[in-house]
N, C-alpha and C positions, 0 to 999 in steps of 0.2 A: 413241451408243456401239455398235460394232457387235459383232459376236460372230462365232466361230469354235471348231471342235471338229479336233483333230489327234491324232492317235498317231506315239509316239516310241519309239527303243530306246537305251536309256542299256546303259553297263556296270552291275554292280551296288553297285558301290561309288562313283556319282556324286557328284556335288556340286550346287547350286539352281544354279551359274552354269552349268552344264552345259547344264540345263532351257531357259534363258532363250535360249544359243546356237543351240540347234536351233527354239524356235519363230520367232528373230529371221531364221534363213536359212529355214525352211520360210515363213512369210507373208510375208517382207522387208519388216519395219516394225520401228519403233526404240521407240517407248513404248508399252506395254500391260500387264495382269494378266493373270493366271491362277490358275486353281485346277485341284489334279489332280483329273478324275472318279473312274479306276482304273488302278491297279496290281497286274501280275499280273507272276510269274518264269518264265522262257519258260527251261525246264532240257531242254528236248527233244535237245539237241544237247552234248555233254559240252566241249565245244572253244570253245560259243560260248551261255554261260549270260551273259543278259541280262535286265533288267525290261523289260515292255511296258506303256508311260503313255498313258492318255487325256486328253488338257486340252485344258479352257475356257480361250480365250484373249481377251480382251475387247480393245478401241481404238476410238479415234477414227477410228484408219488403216484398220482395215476397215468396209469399205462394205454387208458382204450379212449376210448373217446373223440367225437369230432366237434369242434364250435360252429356253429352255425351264423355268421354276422347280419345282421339285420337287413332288411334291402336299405340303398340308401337313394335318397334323389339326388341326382348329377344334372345340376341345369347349365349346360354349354354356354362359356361365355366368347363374345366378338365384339367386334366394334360394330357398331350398327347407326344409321343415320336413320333411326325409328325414333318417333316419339306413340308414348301409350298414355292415354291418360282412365284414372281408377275414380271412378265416384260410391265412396264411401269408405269409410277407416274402420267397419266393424274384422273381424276377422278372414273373413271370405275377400273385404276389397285388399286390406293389407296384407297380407299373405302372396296373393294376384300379383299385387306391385312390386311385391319384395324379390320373388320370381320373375318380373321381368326387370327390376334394373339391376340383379345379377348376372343377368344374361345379356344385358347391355343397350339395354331401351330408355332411354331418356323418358324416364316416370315421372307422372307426376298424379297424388294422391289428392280429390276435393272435397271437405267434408262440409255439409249445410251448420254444422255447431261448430263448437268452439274445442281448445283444447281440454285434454283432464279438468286439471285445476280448474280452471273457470267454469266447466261444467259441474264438479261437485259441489261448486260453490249455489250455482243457480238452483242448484237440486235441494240444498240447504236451505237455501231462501223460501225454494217452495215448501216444501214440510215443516215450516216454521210460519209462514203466514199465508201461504197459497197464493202467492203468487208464482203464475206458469209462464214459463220461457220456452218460447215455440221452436228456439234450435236447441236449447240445451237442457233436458230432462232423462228422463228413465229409459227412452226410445232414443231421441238424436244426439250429437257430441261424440268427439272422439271414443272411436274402441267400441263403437256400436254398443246395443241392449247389454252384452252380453258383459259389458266393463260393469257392470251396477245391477250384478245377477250373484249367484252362488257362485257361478264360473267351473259347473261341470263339464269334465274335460270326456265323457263316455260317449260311445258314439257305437248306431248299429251300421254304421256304413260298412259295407264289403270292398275288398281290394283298393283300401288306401293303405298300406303298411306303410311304405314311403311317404308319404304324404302325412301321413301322423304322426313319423318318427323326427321329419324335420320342424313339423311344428311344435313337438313337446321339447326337443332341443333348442327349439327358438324361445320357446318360454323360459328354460332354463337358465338361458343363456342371459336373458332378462332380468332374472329374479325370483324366479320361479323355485320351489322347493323340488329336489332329486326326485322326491316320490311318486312325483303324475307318473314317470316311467313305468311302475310297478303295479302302482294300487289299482286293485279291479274296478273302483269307482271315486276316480280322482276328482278331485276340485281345486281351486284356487283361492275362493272366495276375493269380495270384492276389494279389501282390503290390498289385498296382492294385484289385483290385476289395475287398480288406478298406477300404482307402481312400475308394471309391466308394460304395459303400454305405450306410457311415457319414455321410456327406454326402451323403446322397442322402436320409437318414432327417430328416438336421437341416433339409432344406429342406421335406419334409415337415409335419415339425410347426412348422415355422415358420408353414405356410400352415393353420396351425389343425386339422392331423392328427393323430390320438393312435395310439398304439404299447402294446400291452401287450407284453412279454415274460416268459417263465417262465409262460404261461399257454397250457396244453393243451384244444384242442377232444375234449368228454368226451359230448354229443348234440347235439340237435336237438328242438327241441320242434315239429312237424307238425300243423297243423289244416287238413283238405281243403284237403291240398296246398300249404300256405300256412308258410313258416317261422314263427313268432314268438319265439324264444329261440331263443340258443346257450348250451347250458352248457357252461362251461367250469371249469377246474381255480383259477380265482381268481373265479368269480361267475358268475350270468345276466348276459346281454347282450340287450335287445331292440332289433331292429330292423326296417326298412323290405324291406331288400334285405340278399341273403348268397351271398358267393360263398367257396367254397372252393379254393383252389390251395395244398395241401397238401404236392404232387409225388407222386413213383409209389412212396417208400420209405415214407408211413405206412399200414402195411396196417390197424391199428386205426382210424382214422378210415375207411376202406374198410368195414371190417367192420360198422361203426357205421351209415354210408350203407346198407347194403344190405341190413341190419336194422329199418328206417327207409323200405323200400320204394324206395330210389332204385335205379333200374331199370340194370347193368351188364352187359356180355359178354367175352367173350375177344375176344383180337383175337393177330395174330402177332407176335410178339417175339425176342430174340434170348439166346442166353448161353451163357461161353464162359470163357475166361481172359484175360490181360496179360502180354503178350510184353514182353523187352526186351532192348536193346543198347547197346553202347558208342556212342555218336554217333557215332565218329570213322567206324564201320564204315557207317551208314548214309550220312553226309555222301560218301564214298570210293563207294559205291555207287549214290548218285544224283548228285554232282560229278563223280567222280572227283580229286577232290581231299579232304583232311582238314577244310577250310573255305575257303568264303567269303567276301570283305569285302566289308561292306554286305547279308549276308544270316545269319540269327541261327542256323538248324539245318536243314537235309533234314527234308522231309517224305516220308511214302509215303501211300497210297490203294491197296488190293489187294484183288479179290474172285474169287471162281471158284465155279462148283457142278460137281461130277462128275454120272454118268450114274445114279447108282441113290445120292448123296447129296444132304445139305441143303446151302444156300447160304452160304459161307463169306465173311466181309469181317474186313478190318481197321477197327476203328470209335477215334473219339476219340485219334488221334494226341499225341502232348503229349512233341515234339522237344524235347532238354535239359530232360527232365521226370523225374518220381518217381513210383514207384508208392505209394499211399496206405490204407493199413487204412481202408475205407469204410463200417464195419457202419453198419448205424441202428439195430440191437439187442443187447442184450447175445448173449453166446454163438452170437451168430452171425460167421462170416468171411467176409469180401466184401473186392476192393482194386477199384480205378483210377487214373487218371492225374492227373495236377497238374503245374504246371509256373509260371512266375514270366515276368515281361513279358521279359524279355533272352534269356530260352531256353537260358540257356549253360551246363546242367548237364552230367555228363560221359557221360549217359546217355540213351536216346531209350525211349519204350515206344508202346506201343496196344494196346488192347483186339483179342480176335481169336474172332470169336462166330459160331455158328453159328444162321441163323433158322429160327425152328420155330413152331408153333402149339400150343397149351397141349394142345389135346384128342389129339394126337398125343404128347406130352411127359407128362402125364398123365391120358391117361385119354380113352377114349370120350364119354364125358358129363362133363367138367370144367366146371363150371361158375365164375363169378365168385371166389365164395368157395373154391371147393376148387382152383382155379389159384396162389390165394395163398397157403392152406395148402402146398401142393406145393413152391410156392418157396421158402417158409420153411425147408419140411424140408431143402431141400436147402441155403441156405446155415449152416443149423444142423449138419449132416453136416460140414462143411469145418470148421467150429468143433471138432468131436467128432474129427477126424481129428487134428489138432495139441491137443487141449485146452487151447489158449489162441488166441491169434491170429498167432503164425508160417503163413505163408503156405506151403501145399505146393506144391512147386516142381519142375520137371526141367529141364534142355535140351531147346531145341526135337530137336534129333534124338535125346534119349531119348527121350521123347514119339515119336516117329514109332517107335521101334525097341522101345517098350514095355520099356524099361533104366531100374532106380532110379537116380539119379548118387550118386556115393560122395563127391563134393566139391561144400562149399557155395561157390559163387563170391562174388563182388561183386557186389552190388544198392545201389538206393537207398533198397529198402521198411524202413522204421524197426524195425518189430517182429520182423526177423529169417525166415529161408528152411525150412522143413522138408522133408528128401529124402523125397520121395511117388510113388506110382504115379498121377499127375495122372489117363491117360487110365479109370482105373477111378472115380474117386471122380465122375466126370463121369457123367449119363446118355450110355447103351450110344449112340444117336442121335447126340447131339452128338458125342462124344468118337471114333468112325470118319470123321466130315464134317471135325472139324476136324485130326485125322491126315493124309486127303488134302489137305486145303488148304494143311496145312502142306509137303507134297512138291512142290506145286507154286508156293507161294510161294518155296522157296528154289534155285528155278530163275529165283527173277525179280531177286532180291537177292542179290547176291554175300556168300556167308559168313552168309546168314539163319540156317541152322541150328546156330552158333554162340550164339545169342541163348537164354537163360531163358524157361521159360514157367510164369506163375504163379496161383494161386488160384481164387477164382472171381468171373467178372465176368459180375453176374446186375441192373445197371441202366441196361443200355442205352436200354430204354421199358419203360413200364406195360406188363404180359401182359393187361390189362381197360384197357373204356372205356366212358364212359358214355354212357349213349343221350340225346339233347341235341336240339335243333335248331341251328342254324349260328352262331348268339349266343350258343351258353354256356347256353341256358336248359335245364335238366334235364328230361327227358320228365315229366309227371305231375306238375310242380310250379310253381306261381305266379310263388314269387321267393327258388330256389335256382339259382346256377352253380358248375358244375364247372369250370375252367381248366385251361390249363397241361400238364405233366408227369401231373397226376392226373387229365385227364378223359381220357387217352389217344389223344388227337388232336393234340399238340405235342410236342415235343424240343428241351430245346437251349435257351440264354437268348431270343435274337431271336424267336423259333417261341412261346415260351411267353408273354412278356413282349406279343407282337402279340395272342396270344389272349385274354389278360385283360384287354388295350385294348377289344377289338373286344365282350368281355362288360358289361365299363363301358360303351361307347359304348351300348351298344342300351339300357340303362336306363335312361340318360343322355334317349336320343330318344322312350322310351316314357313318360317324365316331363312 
């Protein structure tokens, strides 16, 4: 069988017979397969938006050619009288566990929320009369942040090939559509992944994994440097091995860690608010058309730093998407993005954050613990501003023109809009960085300043990270890992989900 690699430009609203025509005159052969490597949307040109595909083309009829197979992960399995236990079910802890009871460790996964189900339900309740559930909302409950996000699957991580390719066959294998394989900038949306998840859990304990839920990590019990318990809010747990992938919103289990001598620092992060618009306005600005066929929403990607400001980006896009009440605690206000596999809502947002370093944002000597206090205080501020959870709000060009608006427009955000002086309730730093980025973003977008900007968007990454060697293992400690979103070395499902592989695997190899 010989093999071949081609690049094609389809319109975007192709068809397979399409596909098959163009590799049939590009090699001139008549039976063969394929599979597409990648597809990416080539919008450089307003006149002539087009996909650009890469496909594997296999036959008899070609003569030259070698295939190349993907790396794959091989995780050794034995009998093992190990127990491991995972604190957290976002992707970085599950992935971890999935990896070690493969491998033969008596696993056991803790989560402080509840399952899917009961979580989407409490999340319901809340966007419907505000009332907040302190384990199950936008931050805790099964399947971490990232189940009740857009569920981009892109990641700038280096050298996980392996590590990526078994996670998007784990999605797959779930529920998951073919395509993450391919597409240069996959998603899931969340629609899909309360689905995934879910089955992703039952395959789990199928394979002889246990799952607690509604049970919150409360310490650590420490003997030179050695875990041996986890206490938790339903029992002691002893075990072998313990990794924690918490993510970056439980600052008490941080506090706990760092009380407990696990060794953290600051590191740079970002925070900002959530911009939004009518899709039709961004689709018209990056098409020049209102839509589409055969492509779901306009995307944008925008960054700038001025001459005596901080660096300004648009983060987390989530085209035909909704902006979401995100706290992880009571009285405090935080939103972000969300969005559903088809994208076809009647509104676009992203995050729009300016990066800073804690010891500049508060303080000279900020350390681990007082970075997180600081953040606190500030999304507890946003709480205190509306005294409940309406998001305070302006137009982007109030915002630039420092104008309260007089009129609440249309949003997707469920809990309702509060007219605010946004750029004060923001530190003085951030809130001048991202005024400029906004004058120069709506020179790049036709009608940008048109667009809302709302609340505060303070979880773009951990502001702390912990000090580790390159497996996950925590400085000064035998057999604790930090993962994920919480060890502040990952972002993102694929980013986090690779990292608690690669913490599995080395314990895995050091067994």
């Amino acid at each position: 069988m010989g093999y071949k690699e081609i690049s094609i430009k389809l319109p975007t609203s192709y068809q397979e017979e399409e596909i098959k025509q163009k590799i049939r005159k590009n090699l001139r052969i008549k039976r063969f397969a394929y599979q597409i490597e990648n597809k990416s949307l080539d919008a450089r040109k307003k006149n002539n938006i087009h996909w650009q595909l890469r496909i594997s083309v296999f036959s008899k009829e070609i003569r030259d050619g070698k295939f190349v197979e993907l790396p794959e992960l091989i995780i050794p399995y034995k009998k093992r009288n190990k127990k491991a236990v995972v604190i957290g079910s976002g992707p970085a802890g599950f992935f971890s566990a999935l990896v070690l009871l493969k491998a033969g460790f008596e696993t056991t996964i803790i989560e402080r929320g509840s399952d899917v189900n009961k979580r989407d339900e409490s999340i319901k309740e809340f966007e419907k009369n505000g009332t907040f559930d302190e384990k199950n909302n936008y931050a805790f409950g099964e399947g971490g942040a990232g189940t009740f996000s857009d569920g981009k699957l892109t990641s700038r991580s280096k050298h996980i090939s392996k590590e990526k390719q078994f996670i998007l066959n784990s999605y797959i294998n779930a529920g998951a559509p073919d395509e993450i394989k391919y597409l240069s900038h996959p998603h899931l949306g969340s629609d899909n992944l309360k689905i995934i998840v879910k089955n992703l859990r039952e395959k789990f304990i199928s394979l002889g994994g246990a799952i607690h839920f509604d049970t919150l990590l409360e310490d650590l019990i420490i003997v030179n440097g050695k875990v041996t318990e986890a206490i938790t809010s339903s029992g002691n747990i002893k075990a072998d091995e313990f990794i924690i992938a918490s993510g970056h919103s439980a600052f008490e289990t941080f506090r706990m860690l760092i009380s407990r001598g696990v060794n953290f620092q600051t590191k740079n992060f970002a925070i900002g608010c959530r911009i939004e618009h009518p899709a039709e306005i961004i689709n018209m600005a990056q098409w020049g058309c209102k839509n589409l066929p055969g492509v779901k929403a306009a995307e944008y990607r925008m960054t700038t730093q001025g001459k005596t400001s901080l660096p300004v980006y648009t983060f987390c896009m989530c085209p035909g998407g909704i902006v979401v009440p995100s706290a992880a605690y009571k009285n405090t206000n935080i939103v972000n993005g969300m969005s559903l596999y088809k994208r076809d809502g009647n509104f676009a947002n992203a995050a729009c954050v300016a990066g800073i370093n804690p010891e500049n944002l508060f303080g000279k000597k900020a350390t681990a613990s007082a970075t997180i206090d600081g953040l606190e205080n500030l999304e507890q501020s946003f709480f205190e501003y509306s005294n409940d959870y309406h998001a305070p709000f302006c137009s982007i060009q109030d915002f630039i023109d420092k104008k309260i608006p007089s009129i609440i427009p249309e949003s997707t955000y469920p809990l309702g809009l509060n007219p605010a002086p946004l750029w004060d309730l923001l530190p003085t730093q951030i809130s001048n960085s991202i005024r400029e980025g906004l004058i120069i973003f709506k020179k790049k977008i036709k009608a940008f300043e048109s667009g809302i900007i709302m609340g505060l968007e303070s979880k773009t990454s951990s502001p702390i990270q912990v000090l580790r060697n390159s497996n996950g293992l925590c400085e000064g400690m035998k057999n604790l890992y930090i993962v994920g979103e919480a060890s502040g070395y990952a972002g993102g499902i694929v980013s986090s989900a690779a990292d608690g592989i690669k913490a599995a695997m080395n314990i895995v190899e050091c067994q």
